[in-house]
C-alpha positions in Angstrom: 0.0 0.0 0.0 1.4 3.7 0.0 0.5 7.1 1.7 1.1 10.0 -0.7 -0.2 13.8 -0.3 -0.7 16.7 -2.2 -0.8 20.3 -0.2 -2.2 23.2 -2.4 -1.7 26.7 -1.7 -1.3 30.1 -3.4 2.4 29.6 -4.6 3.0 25.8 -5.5 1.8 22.8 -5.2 3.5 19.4 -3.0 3.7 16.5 -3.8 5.1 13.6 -1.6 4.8 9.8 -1.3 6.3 6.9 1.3 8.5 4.3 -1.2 7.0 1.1 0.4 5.8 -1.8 -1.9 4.4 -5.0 -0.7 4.7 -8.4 -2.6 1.8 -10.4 -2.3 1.2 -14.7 -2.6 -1.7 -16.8 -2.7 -2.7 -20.0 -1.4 -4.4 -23.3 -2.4 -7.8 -21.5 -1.6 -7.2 -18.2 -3.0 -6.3 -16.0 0.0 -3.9 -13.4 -0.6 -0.9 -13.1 2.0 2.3 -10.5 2.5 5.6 -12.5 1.3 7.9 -9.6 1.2 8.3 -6.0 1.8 10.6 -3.5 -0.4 11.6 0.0 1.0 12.6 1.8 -2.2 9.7 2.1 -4.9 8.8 4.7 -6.9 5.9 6.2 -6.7 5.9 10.1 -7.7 7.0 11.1 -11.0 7.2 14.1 -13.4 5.7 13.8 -16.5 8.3 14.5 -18.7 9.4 18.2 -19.1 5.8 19.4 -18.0 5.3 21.5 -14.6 3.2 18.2 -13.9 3.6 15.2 -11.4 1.8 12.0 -11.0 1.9 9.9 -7.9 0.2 5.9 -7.6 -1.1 4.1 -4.3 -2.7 0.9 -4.5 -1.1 -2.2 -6.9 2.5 -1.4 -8.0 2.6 -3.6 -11.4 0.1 -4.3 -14.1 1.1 -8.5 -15.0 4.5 -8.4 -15.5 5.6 -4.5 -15.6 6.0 -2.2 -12.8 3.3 1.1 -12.7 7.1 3.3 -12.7 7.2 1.5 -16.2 4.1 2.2 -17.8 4.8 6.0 -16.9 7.9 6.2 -18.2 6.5 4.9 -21.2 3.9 7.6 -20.9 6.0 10.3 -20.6 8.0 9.9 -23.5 5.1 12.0 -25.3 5.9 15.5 -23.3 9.9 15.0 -23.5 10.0 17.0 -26.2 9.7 20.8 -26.2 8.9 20.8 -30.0 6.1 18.6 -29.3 5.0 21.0 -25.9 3.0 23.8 -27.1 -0.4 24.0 -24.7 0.2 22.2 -21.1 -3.6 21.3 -19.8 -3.4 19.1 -16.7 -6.8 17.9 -17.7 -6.1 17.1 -21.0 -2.7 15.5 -19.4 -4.6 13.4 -16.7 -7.4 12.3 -19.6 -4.8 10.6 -21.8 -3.2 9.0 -18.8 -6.1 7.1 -17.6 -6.8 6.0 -21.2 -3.5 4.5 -21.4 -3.9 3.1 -17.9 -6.8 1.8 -17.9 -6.4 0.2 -21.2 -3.7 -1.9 -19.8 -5.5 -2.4 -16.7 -8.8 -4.1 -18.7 -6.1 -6.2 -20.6 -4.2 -7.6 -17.6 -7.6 -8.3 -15.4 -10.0 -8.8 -18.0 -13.8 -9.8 -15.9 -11.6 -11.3 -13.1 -10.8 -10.4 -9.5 -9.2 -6.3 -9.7 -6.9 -4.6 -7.1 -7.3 -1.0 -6.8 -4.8 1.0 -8.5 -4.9 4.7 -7.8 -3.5 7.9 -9.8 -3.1 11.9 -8.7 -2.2 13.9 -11.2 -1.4 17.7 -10.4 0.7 20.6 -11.5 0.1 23.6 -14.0 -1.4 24.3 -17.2 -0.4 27.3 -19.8 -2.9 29.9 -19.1 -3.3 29.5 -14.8 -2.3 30.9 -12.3 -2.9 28.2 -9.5 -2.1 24.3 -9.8 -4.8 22.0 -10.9 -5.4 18.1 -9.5 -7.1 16.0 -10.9 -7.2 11.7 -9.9 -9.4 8.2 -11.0 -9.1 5.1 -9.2 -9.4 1.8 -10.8 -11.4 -0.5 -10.9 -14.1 2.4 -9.9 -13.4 5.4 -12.1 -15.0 5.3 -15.4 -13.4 8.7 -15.9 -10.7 11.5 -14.3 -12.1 13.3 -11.6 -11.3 17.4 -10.0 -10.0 16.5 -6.4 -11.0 20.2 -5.9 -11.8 23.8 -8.2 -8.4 25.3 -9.4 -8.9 28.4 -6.9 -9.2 26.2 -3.7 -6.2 25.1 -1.6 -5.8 22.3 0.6 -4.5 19.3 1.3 -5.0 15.6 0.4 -3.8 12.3 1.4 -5.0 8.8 -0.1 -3.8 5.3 0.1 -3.2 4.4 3.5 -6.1 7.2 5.2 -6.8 6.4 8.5 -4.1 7.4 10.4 -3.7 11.0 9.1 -7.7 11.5 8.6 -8.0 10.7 13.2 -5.6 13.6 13.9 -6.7 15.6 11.3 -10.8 15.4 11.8 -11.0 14.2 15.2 -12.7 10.8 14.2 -11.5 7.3 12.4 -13.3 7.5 8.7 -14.9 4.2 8.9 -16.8 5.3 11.9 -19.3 7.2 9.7 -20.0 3.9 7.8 -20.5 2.0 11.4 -23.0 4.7 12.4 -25.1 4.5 9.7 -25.4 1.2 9.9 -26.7 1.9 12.7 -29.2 4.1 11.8 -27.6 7.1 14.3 -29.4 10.3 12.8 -27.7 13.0 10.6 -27.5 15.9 13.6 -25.6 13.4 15.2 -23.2 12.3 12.8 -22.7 15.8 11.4 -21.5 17.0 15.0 -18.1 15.1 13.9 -17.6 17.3 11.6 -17.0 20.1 14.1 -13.5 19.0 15.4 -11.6 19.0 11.8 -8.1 20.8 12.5 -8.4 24.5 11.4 -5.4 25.2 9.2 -5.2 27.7 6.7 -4.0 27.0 3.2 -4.5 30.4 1.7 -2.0 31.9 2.7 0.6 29.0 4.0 4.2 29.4 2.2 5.4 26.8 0.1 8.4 25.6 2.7 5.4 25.3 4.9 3.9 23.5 2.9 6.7 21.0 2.3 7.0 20.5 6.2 2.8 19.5 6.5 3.1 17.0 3.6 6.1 15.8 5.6 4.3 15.4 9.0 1.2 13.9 6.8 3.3 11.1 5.7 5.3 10.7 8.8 2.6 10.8 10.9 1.0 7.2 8.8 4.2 5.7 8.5 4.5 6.0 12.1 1.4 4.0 12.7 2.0 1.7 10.3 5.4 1.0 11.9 4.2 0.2 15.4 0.3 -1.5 14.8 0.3 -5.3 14.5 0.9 -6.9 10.7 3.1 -5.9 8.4 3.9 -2.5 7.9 1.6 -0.9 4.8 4.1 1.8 3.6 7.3 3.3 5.2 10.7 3.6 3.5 12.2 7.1 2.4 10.3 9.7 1.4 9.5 11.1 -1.8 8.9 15.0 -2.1 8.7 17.2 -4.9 7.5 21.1 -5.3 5.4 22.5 -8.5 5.8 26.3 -8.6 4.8 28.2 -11.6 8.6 29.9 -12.0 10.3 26.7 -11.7 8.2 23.7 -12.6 8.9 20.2 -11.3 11.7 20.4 -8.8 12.7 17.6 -6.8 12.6 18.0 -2.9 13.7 14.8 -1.7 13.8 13.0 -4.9 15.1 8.4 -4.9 18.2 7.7 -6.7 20.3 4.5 -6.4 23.0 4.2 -4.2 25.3 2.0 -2.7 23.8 1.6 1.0 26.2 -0.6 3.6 
């Protein structure tokens, strides 16, 4: 699994992911079961020279080749200033999930699919504030706006739990237990009270840097200490978008010799 966030405000956009991949087995029945867990994948990328970056959660290959490798793939199409004229995140995030999913349908076909998860954000040619758009397969039929391009804030997905009880007061998957048991709307909506008042408008990018930090430090930490296997951890991933600079890497994976 992964935790990656995106914090939005009025200079740039960050992006920033946990490098943790799981490999899974199967038994005689068909349960699924942890075999092994690697510390260093990839899972936030710029798309090729663009002021764009994509980041997964969910499955890390499609059969036989990694999700890193289907991107890189993709983003041999914007290497090429002659072939950059108009960037449109939209347009950018559209043409991903085609290619995507297209795979996706091949590889799983009508059988038993894993959820495989993209955000894609940065800046198009003619705004002024980052856009971010995201689909989630199997479920997404189509990209969807994780919020309008003049609203800041931040967002986490993959591993939510963990971030989502500090940050609104209350687990998520308490609303679903309450409504199974038919608890009444005033009631339910009083949760909502006790969400952490920050302010994005306003918040400067290294500020921003250090929240997606303590968003992704703060899950890795829980996934580190509660019972199983850990669901993401490894180094961190972090990139800024800013409309002077582009795609600049924060924290960015390369190899190295580690002893």
């Amino acid at each position: 699994m992964t935790i990656c966030t995106s914090v939005k405000v009025r200079d740039g956009l960050v992006l920033g992911t946990d490098s943790m991949t799981q490999i899974w087995g199967q038994d005689d029945q068909g349960n699924r079961f942890p075999v092994k867990n690697y510390a260093n994948a990839r899972k936030l990328f710029q798309i090729g020279k663009l002021p764009i970056g994509v980041m997964t959660h969910g499955l890390g290959n499609i059969g036989p080749r990694s999700v890193y490798g289907f991107l890189r793939d993709f983003s041999l199409r914007y290497t090429e200033e002659s072939n950059i004229s108009e960037i449109d995140v939209e347009s950018v995030a559209r043409e991903l999930y085609k290619f995507i999913a297209q795979a996706y349908d091949e590889q799983f076909g009508d059988g038993p699919k894993a959820l495989l998860g993209f955000f894609i954000a940065g800046y198009s040619s003619d705004t002024s504030f980052p856009e971010e758009w995201e689909f989630q397969l199997p479920h997404d039929q189509e990209i969807r706006q994780v919020r309008p391009i003049t609203q800041f804030g931040a967002s986490w997905r993959g591993i939510v739990p963990p971030f989502t009880r500090l940050y609104q007061g209350y687990d998520p998957r308490i609303m679903e237990e309450l409504k199974k048991l038919n608890v009444s709307e005033e009631v339910i909506n009083v949760l909502s009270k006790y969400v952490s008042p920050i302010v994005y408008d306003g918040m400067p990018v290294q500020d921003a840097v250090n929240f997606a930090v303590f968003i992704l430090q703060t899950t890795i930490g829980v996934a580190t200490f509660e019972i199983g296997t850990p669901s993401c951890g490894g180094p961190l991933q972090i990139a800024t978008i800013l409309p002077e600079k582009g795609f600049c890497w924060v924290k960015e994976p390369i190899l190295a010799v580690v002893v």
